[in-house]
C-alpha positions in Angstrom: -38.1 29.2 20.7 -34.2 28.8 19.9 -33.6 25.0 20.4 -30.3 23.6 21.3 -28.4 20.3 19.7 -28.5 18.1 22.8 -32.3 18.9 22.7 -32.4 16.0 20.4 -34.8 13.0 20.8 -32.2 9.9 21.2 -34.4 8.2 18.2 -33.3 11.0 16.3 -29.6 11.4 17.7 -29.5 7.5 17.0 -30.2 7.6 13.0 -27.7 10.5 12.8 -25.2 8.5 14.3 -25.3 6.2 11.6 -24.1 8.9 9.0 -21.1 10.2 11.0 -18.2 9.3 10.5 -15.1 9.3 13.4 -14.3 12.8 12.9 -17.4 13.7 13.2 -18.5 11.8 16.2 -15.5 12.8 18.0 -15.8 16.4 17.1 -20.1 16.4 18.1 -18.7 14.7 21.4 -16.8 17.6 22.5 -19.9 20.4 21.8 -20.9 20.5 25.2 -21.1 18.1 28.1 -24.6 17.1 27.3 -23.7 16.0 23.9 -20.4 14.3 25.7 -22.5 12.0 27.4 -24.5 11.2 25.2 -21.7 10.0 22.8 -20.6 7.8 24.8 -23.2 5.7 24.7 -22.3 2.2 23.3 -25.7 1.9 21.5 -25.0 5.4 20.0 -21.1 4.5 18.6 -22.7 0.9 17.4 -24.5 2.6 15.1 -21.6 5.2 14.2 -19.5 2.1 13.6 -21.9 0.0 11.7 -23.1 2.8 9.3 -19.6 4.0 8.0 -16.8 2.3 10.1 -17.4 -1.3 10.2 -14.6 -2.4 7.3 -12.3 -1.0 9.5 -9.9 -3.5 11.5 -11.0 -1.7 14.9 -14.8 -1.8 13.5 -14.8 -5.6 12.8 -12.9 -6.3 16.1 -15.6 -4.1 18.1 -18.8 -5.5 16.3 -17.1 -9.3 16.5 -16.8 -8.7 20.6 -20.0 -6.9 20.4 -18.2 -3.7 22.7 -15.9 -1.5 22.4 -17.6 0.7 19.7 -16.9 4.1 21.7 -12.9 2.9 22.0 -12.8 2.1 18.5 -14.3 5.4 17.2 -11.4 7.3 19.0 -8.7 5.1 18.5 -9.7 5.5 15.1 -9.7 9.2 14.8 -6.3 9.1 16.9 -5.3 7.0 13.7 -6.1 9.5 11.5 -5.0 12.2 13.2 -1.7 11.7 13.7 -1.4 10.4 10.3 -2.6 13.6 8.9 -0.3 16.1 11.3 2.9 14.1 10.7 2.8 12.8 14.2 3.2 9.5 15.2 3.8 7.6 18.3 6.2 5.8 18.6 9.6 4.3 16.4 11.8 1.7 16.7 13.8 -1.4 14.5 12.1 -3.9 14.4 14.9 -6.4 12.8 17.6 -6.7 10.3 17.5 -8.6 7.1 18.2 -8.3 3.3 14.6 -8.4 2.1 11.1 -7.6 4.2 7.3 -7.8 3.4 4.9 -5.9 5.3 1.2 -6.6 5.1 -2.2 -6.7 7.4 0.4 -5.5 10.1 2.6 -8.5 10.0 6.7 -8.3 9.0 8.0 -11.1 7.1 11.8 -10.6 6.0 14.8 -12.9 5.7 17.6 -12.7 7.5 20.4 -15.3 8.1 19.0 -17.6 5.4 15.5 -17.7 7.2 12.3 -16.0 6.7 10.8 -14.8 9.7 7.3 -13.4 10.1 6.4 -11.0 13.2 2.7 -9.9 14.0 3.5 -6.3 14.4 0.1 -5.2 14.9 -0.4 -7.9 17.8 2.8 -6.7 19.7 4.5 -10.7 19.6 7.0 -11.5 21.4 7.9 -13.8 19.4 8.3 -14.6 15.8 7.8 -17.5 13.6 11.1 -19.1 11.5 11.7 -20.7 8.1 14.3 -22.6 7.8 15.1 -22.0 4.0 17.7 -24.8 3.3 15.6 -27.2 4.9 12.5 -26.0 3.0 14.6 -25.7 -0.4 15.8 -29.4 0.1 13.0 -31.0 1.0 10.6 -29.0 -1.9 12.7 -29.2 -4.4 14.0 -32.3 -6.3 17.6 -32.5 -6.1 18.3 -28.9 -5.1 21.5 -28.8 -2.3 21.5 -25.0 -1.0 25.0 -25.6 -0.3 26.8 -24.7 -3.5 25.3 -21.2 -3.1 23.4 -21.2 -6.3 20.2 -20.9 -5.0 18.7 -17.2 -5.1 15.4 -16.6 -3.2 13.1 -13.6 -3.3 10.2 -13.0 -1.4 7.2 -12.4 -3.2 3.7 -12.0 -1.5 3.0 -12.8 2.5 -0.5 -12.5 3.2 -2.6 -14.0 6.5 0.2 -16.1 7.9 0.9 -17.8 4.4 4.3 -16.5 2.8 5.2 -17.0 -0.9 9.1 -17.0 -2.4 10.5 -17.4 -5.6 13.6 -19.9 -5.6 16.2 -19.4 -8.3 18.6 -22.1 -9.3 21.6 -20.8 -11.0 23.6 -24.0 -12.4 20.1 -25.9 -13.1 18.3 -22.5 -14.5 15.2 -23.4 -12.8 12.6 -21.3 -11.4 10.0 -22.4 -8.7 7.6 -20.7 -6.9 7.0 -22.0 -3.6 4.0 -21.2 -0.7 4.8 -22.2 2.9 2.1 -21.7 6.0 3.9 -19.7 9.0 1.2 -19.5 11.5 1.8 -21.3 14.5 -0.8 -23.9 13.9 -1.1 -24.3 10.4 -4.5 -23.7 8.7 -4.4 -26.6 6.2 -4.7 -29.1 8.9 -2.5 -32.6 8.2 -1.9 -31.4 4.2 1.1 -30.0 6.1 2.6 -26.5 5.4 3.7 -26.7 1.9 0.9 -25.0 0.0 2.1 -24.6 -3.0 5.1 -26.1 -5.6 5.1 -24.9 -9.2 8.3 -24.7 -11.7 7.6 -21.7 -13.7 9.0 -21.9 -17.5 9.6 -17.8 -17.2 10.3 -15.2 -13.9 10.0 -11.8 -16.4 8.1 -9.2 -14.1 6.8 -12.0 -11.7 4.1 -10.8 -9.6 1.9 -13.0 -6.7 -0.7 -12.1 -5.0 -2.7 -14.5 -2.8 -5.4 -14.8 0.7 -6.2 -17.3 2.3 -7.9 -19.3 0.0 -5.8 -18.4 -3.4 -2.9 -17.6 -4.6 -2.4 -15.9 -8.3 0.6 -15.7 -10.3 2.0 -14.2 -13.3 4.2 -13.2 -15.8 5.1 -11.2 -18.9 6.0 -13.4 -21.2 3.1 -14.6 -23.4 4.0 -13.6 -27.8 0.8 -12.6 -28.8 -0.1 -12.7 -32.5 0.5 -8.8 -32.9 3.8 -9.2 -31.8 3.6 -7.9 -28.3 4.8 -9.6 -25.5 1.4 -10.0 -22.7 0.6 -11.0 -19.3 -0.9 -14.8 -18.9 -1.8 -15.6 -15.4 -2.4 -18.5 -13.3 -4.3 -19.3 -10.4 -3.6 -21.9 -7.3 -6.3 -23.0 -4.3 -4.2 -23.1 -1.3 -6.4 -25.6 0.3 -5.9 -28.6 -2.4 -2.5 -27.2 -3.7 -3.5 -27.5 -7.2 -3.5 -24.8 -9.8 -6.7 -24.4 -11.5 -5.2 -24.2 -15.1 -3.0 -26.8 -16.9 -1.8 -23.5 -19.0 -1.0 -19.8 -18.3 -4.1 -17.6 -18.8 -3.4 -15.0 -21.6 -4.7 -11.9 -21.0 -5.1 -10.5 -24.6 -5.7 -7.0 -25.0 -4.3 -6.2 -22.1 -1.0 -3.6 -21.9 1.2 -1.7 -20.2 4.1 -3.7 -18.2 5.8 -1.5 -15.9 3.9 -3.0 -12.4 3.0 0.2 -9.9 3.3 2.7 -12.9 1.0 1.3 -16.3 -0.4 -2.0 -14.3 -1.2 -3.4 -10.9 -3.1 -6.5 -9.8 -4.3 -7.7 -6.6 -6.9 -9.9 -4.7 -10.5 -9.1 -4.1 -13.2 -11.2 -3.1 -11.1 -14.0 -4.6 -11.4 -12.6 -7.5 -7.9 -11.4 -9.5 -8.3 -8.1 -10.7 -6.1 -6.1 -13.5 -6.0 -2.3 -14.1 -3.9 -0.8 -17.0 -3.4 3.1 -18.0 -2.8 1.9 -21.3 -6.0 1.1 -24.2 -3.3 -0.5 -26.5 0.2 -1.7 -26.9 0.7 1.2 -29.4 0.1 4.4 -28.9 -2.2 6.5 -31.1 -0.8 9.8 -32.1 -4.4 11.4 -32.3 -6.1 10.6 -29.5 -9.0 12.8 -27.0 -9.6 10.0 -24.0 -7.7 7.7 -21.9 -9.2 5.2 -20.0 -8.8 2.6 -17.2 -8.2 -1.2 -18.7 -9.3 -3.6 -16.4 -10.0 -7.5 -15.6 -11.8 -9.4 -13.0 -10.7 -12.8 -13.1 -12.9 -15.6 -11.6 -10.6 -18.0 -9.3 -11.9 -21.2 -11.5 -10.4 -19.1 -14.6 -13.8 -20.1 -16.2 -12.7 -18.1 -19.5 -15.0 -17.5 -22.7 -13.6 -19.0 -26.1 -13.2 -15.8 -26.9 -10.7 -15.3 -24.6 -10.6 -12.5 -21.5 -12.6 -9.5 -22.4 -11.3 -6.5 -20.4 -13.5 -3.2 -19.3 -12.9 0.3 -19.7 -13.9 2.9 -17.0 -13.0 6.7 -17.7 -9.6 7.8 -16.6 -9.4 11.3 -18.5 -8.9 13.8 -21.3 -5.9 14.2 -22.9 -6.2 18.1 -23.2 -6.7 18.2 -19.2 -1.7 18.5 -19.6 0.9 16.4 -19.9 1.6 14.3 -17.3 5.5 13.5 -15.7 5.5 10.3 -16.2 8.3 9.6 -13.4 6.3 10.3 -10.4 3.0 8.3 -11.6 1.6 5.8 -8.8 -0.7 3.1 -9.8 -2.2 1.1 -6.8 -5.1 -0.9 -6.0 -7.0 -0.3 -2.0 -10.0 -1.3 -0.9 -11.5 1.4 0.9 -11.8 1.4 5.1 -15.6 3.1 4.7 -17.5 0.8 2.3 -15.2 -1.9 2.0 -15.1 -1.2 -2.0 -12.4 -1.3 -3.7 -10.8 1.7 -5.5 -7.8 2.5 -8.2 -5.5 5.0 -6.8 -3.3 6.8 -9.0 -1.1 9.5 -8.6 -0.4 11.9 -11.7 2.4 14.6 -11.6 0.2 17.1 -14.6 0.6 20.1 -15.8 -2.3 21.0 -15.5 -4.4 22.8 -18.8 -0.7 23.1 -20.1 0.6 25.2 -17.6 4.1 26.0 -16.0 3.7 24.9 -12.9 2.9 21.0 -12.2 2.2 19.1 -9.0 0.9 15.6 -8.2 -3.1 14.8 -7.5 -4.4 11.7 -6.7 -7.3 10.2 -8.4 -9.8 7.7 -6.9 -11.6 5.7 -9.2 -14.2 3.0 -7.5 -14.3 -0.8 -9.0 -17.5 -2.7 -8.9 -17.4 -6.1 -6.7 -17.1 -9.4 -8.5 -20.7 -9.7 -8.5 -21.6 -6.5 -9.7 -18.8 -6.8 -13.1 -21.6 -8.6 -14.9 -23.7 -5.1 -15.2 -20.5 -3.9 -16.8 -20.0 -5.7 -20.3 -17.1 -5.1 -22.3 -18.2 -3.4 -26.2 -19.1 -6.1 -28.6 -16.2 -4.5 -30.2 -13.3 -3.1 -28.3 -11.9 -0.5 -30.8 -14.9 0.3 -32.3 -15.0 3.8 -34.2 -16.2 6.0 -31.2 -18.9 9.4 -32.6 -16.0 12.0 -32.5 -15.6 15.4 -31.8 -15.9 18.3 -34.5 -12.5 19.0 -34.7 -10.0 19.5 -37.4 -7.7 16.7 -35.9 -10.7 14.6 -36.6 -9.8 14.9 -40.4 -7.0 13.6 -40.6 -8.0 9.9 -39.2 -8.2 7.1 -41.3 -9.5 3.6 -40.9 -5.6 2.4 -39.6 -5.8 4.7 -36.4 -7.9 4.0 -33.0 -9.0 6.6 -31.6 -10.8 6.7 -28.0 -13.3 10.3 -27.6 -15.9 10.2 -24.9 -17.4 13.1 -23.5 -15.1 14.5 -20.7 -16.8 13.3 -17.0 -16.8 15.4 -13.5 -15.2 14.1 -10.5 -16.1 14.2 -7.6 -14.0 16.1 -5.3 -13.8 13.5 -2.8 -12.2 11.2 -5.7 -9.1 13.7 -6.4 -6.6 15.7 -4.2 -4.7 18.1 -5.0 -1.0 18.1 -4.0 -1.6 22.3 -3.8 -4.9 23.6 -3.6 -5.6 27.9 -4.7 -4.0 30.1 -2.1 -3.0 27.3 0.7 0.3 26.4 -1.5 3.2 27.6 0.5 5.6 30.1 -0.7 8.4 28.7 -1.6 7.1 25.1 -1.6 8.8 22.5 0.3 9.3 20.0 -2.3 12.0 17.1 -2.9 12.9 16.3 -6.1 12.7 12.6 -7.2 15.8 11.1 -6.3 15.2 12.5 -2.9 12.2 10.8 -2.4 12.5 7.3 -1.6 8.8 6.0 -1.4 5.5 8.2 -1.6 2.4 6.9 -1.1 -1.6 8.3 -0.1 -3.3 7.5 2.7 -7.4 6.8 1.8 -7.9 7.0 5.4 -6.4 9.7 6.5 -6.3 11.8 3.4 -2.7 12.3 3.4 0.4 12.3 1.0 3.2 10.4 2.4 6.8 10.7 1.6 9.8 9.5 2.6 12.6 12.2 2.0 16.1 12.0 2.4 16.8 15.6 4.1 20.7 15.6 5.0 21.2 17.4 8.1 23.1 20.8 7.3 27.2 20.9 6.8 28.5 20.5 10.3 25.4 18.9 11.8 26.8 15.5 12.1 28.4 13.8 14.6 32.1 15.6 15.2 31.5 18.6 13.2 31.4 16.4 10.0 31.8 18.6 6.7 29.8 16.3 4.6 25.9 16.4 5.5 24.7 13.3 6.9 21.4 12.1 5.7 18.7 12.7 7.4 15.1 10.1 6.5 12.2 12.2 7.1 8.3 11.8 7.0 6.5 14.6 4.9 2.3 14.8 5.0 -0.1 16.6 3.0 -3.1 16.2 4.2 -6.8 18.0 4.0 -9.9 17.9 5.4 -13.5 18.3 4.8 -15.0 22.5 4.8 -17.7 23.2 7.0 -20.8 22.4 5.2 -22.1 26.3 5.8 -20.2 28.3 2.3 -18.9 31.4 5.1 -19.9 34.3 2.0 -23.5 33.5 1.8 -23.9 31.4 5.2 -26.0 29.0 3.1 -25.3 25.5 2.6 -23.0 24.4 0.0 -25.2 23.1 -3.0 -24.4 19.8 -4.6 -22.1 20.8 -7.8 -23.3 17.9 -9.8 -26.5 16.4 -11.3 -27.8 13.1 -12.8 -29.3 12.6 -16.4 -32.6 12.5 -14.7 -31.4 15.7 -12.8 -31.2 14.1 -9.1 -28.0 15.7 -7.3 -25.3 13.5 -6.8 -24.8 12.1 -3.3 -21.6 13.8 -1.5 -21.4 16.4 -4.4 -21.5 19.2 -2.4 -18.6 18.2 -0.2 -15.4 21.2 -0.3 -12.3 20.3 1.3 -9.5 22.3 2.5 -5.9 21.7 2.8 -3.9 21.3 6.3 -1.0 22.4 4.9 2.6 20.8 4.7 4.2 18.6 7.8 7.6 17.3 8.3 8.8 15.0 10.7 11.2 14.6 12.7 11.3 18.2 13.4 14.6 20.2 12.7 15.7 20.4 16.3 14.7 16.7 17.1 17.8 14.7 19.7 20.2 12.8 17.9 18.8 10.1 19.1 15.9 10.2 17.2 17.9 10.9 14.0 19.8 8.2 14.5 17.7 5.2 14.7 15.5 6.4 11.9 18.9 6.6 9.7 21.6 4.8 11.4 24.5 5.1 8.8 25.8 8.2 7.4 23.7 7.0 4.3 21.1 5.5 3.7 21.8 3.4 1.0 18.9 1.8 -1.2 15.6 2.0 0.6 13.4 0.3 0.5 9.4 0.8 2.1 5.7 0.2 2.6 2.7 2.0 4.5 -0.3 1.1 5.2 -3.0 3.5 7.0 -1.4 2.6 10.5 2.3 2.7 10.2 5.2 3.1 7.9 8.3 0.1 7.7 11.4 0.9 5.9 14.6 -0.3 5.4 17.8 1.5 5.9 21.5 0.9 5.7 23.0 0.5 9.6 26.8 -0.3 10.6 28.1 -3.3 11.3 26.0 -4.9 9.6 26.9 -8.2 7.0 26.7 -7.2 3.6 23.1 -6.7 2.0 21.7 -6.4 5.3 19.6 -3.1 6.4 18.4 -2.4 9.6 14.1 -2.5 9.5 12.5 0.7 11.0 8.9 0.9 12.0 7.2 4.2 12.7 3.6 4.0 14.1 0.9 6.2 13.9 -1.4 3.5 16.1 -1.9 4.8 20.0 -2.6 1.6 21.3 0.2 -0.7 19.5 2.9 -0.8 22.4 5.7 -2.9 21.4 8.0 -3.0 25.4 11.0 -2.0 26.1 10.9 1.4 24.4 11.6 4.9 26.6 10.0 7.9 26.2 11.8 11.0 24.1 11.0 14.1 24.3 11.1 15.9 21.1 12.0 19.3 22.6 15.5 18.0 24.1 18.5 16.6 23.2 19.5 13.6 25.6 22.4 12.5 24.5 24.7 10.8 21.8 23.0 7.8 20.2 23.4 4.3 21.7 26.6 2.8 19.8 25.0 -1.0 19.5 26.3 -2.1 15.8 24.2 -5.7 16.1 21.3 -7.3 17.6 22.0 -8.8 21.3 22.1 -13.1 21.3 21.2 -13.3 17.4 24.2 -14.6 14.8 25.8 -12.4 12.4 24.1 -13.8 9.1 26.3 -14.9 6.0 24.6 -13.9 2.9 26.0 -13.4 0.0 25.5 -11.4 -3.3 22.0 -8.9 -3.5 20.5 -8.3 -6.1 17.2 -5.9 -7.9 14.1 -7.2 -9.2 11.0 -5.0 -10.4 10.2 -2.2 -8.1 13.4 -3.0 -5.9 11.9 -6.8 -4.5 15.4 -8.1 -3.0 16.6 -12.1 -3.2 18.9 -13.3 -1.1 21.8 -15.7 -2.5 21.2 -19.0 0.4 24.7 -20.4 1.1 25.1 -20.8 4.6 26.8 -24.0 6.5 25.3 -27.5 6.2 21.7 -27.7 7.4 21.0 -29.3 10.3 18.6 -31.8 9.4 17.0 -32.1 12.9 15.7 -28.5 12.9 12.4 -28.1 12.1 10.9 -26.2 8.9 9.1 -24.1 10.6 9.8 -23.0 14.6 8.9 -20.0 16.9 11.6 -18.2 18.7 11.9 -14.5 20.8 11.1 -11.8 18.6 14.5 -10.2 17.2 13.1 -6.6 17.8 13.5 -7.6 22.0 17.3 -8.6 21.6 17.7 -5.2 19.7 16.0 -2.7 22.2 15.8 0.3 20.0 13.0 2.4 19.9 11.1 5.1 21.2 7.9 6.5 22.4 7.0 9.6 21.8 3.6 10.3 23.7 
């Protein structure tokens, strides 16, 4: 007798809740009505959440308020969704300033020679204000900020605490400061200050820090081959005291070019560092490449023998050459298991082809307390067994090479820009210098670019000769196959196998692609065009996603020089920043609104911007005299109200 799905025992129903993910549970909930009700169980979508969703934001907020699993399953897959299709919710500016940071859905940018930080994701009203020439004179010994030769950049903001380097011109002095936003500061009476260090060098300064520690670094350590390395310091936020007297070398450790060759970011407290690069030289004869990479213990507890770095697979050299221009180094820590995970985008030819296209590659890290199991060789470049080949006879004992056996990857751990026959004919691609940031979205298995489409001749306002340019969201996303193979109606078999010959779990998964989006689409209202690009160029942009929204800077009109208008598109249904109207995509409503400046805010006077590594802005501070009465830090309106530009679009 033919048994349906809702025919289930709920014990049953219950364990397979745990293995679904939000896709899934949504997609099971619309089966029948039977099924529908069921689903909506709390009890059911706790264990949904708790099994693969509970390192999400909306699956630690439901399982800290012990409700809301159900609502945060489909806001969740709402998310995702209109990530994936190139469909988001809403857009609107959110400020204007000459530098912004955008992280755990908080903005923190600098605008009239103030940083202010804005929780985004908590729809303030209001924002909290540095008062940088205050700060600057009260941090720093004997600096005045007004003889204009102090230059600051913003550098890290993470959980209400925002870090800025501060560059001194006529003294040439570097210091890296750390100044608590929140509203109540976290520190208690040790005041907001967290952090004061003079740095001796600012080449390819990078800071990353949580609540609890901040890490900083440079490239400036002479090592005894000659090369230039990376030492590294680290600071506890609570007691304001770094935990080294001197830099941290990390020795062995190349590749310089941060977001392309090297990355570093906070895990569990713990530092870590991930290189594409073995050594500082390259080999002429080489098989494998692999992933260098550091875990550094906040206590920088090093060995005499100095840091010893690991080396996970990466890939074989004979797999094409790869376009070095488009490669994407990243570290994320993954919304399902919490783990975290290298992401790299390649643009290969692949097998030496003629055509090339990008993939990204997933590679997962072990946790701090797991990099023990994984000890570096006794000897790093020790004479690997290598392949019978004839290149293999010409080595000597002055070359390096790296040979291990070629590993599979999982599909789930790669994606293909263009997968077999889905790839459109022509393709819609932009080349480089159209594309002003690309990233991948782990969550919602998407590409993400940020093209610079000019309208066609004429399309501008008055019948305009010269295209105007036009920013523009374009997705690539995929999704997983059915798990029945449609030619045999059997279940796809798992592809790979361990030593012992057990399959490995999630082997058998096949994806497909969901083809190519773009967004706004072509015959989207001025409006809309507008407030995404507000100039007739866009000028340098810069940009940052994460897996709810997109925030980019954009040149606007009217505007001080080095100041860009801030635009933040949102994929997130239930983030609804007031004020905004609705527009409907399928009409044209009118000419643009023709405000130049924010409402009630003060033109700011900033003067000269600059470029630091991977286009981080500073901001020349030179305004009038300080009022010494204000405070350091203050709350005011949120700028984005004064403004009142936006949009919702469903």
């Amino acid at each position: 007798m033919t048994k349906n799905l809702d025919s289930i025992p709920y014990d049953v129903f219950y364990q397979v809740a745990s293995k679904l993910d939000c896709h899934d549970y949504i997609h099971l909930s619309r089966v029948n009505r039977s099924l529908n009700a069921a689903t909506k169980s709390d009890s059911i979508a706790r264990n949904t959440v708790k099994g693969d969703l509970l390192h999400t934001k909306e699956g630690k907020e439901a399982d800290q308020a012990k409700a809301g699993y159900r609502k945060a399953i489909g806001r969740l897959y709402d998310i995702k969704e209109s990530f994936a299709t190139a469909q988001p919710y809403s857009a609107s500016v959110l400020g204007y300033g000459s530098a912004f940071l955008f992280t755990g859905g908080s903005l923190c940018y600098i605008y009239n020679d103030e940083i202010r930080a804005l929780n985004v994701r908590g729809a303030s009203r209001v924002e909290q204000v540095l008062n940088l020439p205050n700060v600057l004179r009260r941090a720093i010994p004997g600096c005045n900020p007004e003889n204009g030769m102090a230059r600051v950049s913003l550098m890290n903001y993470n959980e209400g605490v925002v870090a800025f380097l501060v560059e001194i011109d006529d003294r040439r002095e570097a210091w890296l400061l750390a100044v608590d936003l929140k509203r109540r500061p976290s520190y208690g009476k040790s005041g907001r200050l967290r952090l004061r260090v003079q740095l001796e060098s600012t080449e390819r300064l990078f800071v990353r820090h949580n609540g609890s520690y901040l890490y900083y670094g440079t490239h400036s350590a002479v090592g005894t081959h000659g090369h230039t390395q990376w030492e590294v310091n680290c600071a506890d936020l609570k007691t304001m005291k770094t935990q080294s007297e001197n830099m941290i070398v990390l020795d062995k450790f190349a590749g310089y070019e941060i977001g392309q060759t090297v990355c570093f970011e906070v895990y569990q407290n713990h530092l870590y560092a991930i290189s594409t690069l073995v050594d500082f030289e390259e080999e002429e004869i080489d098989w494998t490449s692999y992933y260098v990479w550091i875990c550094l213990d906040p206590r920088l507890q090093i060995p005499k023998e100095g840091v010893k770095p690991h080396r996970t697979w990466r890939r074989q050299h004979r797999e094409g050459p790869i376009n070095d221009t488009w490669s994407d180094l990243s570290l994320r820590q993954d919304e399902s298991s919490g783990q975290l995970m290298i992401l790299e985008c390649r643009r290969e030819w692949r097998d030496g082809g003629s055509e090339n296209c990008r993939t990204y590659y997933i590679q997962p890290l072990p946790a701090p307390a797991d990099v023990d199991k994984q000890q570096p060789p006794s000897d790093y470049y020790q004479m690997p067994a290598l392949p019978d080949e004839p290149l293999a006879k010409l080595l000597d004992s002055s070359n390096k090479p790296n040979y291990e056996r070629p590993l599979k990857r999982l599909r789930r751990h790669y994606h293909q820009e263009y997968e077999g026959s889905i790839e459109p004919k022509p393709r819609r691609d932009f080349i480089l210098a159209k594309t002003k940031f690309r990233t991948y979205n782990l969550s919602a298995s998407s590409y993400l670019d940020l093209v610079n489409d000019p309208l066609p001749s004429g399309g501008g306002r008055g019948g305009d000769l010269v295209p105007r340019d036009r920013v523009r969201l374009r997705m690539v996303s995929r999704k997983r196959k059915c798990p029945i193979d449609e030619e045999s109606g059997l279940l796809f078999t798992p592809e790979l196998s361990e030593a012992d010959g057990r399959p490995v779990e999630n082997s058998e998964e096949r994806f497909t692609s969901r083809g190519v989006h773009l967004w706004p689409p072509d015959d989207a209202p001025q409006e809309l065009n507008h407030l995404l690009c507000p100039s007739k160029r866009t000028g340098q942009v810069q940009a940052t996603a994460d897996e709810r929204s997109i925030v980019y800077s954009v040149n606007k009109d009217g505007l001080q020089p080095g100041d860009q208008a801030i635009i933040f598109i949102n994929f997130d249904p239930c983030l609804r920043l007031p004020g905004h109207p609705r527009l409907n995509l399928g009409s044209r409503l009118g000419e643009p609104e023709k405000t130049e400046t924010a409402v009630g805010i003060e033109r700011p006077h900033v003067g000269d911007v600059g470029q630091q590594e991977r286009a981080a802005m500073h901001t020349t501070v030179a305004d009038k005299r300080a009022n010494q009465n204000v405070p350091a830090v203050r709350e005011e309106r949120a700028m984005y109200l004064d403004i009142g530009q936006g949009f919702w679009f469903r």
